[in-house]
C-alpha positions, 0 to 999 in steps of 0.5 A, spaced: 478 516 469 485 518 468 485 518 476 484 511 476 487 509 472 494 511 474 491 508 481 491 502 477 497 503 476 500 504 483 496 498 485 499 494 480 507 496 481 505 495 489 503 488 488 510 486 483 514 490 489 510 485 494 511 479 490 518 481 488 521 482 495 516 478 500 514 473 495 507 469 495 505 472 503 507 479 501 501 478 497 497 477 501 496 484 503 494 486 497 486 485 498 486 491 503 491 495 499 486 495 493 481 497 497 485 504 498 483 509 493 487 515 496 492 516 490 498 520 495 496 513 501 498 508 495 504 512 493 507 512 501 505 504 501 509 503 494 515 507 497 514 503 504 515 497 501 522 499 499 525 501 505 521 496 510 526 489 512 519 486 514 512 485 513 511 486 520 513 493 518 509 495 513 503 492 517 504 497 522 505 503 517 499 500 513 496 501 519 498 508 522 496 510 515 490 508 516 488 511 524 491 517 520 485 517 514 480 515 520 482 521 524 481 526 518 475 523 517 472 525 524 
């Protein structure tokens, strides 16, 4: 219980960083971003989002992330 509500938290906190530096297209990554239930992914994403210059930038990082999770899956 307390695990998810401090994703919650993280995932509420991303989504007002987005909309603060990216606007309404920043947004649009937060479909995906709520499905992440990994707490230390969500914490890496909130810190990304400061230092990227570009949603671009943030979607390959979204995305090596996510080849990263994959492989420790397999």
């Amino acid at each position: 219980m307390y695990l998810s509500a401090l994703r919650e938290e993280r995932i509420s906190s991303i989504e007002l960083s987005l909309e603060v530096k990216f606007g309404n297209e920043g947004l649009k990554f937060m479909p995906k971003i709520s499905e992440i239930s990994d707490f230390e992914t969500l914490k890496i994403i909130q810190r990304s989002i400061l230092t990227v210059e570009s949603l671009e930038e943030l979607r390959l990082i979204m995305e090596n992330l996510q080849s990263l999770i994959t492989q420790k899956v397999n």
